[in-house]
C-alpha positions in Angstrom: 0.0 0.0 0.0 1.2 3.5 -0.4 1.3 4.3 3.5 -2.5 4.4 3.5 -3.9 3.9 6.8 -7.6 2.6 7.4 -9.7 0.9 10.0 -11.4 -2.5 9.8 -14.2 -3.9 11.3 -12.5 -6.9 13.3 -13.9 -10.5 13.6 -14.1 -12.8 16.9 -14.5 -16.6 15.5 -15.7 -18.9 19.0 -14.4 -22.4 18.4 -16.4 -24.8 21.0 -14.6 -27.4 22.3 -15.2 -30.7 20.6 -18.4 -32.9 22.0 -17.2 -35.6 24.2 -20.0 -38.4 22.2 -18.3 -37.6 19.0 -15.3 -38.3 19.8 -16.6 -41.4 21.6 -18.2 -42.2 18.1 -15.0 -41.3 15.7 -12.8 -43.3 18.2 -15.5 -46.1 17.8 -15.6 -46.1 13.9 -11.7 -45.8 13.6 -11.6 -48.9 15.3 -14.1 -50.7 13.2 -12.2 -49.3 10.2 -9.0 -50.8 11.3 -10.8 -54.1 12.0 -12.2 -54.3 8.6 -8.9 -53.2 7.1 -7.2 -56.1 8.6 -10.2 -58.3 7.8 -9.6 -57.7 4.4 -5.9 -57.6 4.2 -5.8 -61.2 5.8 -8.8 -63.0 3.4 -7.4 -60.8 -0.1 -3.8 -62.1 1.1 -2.4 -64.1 -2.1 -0.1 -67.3 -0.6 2.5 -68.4 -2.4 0.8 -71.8 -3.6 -2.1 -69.7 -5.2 -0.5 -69.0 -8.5 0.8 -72.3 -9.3 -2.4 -74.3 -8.4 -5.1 -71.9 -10.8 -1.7 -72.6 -13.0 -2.9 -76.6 -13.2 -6.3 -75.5 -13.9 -5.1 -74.2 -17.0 -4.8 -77.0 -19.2 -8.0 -78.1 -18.7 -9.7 -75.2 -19.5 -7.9 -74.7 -22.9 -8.5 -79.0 -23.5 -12.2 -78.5 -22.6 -12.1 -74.9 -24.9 -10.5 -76.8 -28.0 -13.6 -79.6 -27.2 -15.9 -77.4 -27.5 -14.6 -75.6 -30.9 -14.3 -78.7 -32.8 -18.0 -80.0 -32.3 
């Protein structure tokens, strides 16, 4: 500015203080979140064995495939 001075009307913002039953309720819902997370990690959890066993299926499909095209 060019050393113009002026007044403005100020603001007051009042921030309450956070409701005890919703953070009783976030605390609650992270939880289940976590749970869940970990359900899912565990039962989506590829083991080692699981590619090489849908691997054997393989064959069979193609042999049932070609079966199928020839009739």
């Amino acid at each position: 500015m060019d050393g113009i001075e002026a007044s403005v009307p100020s603001v007051v913002f009042r921030i309450p203080p956070p409701d005890p039953r919703l953070a009783s309720f976030l605390s609650r819902l992270h939880n289940q979140f976590e749970k869940l997370r970990k359900l899912w990690d565990r039962t989506h959890h590829l083991s080692p064995t699981t590619p090489t066993s849908s691997m054997r299926h393989v064959p069979s499909w193609c042999a049932s495939s070609r079966r199928a095209g020839s009739s």
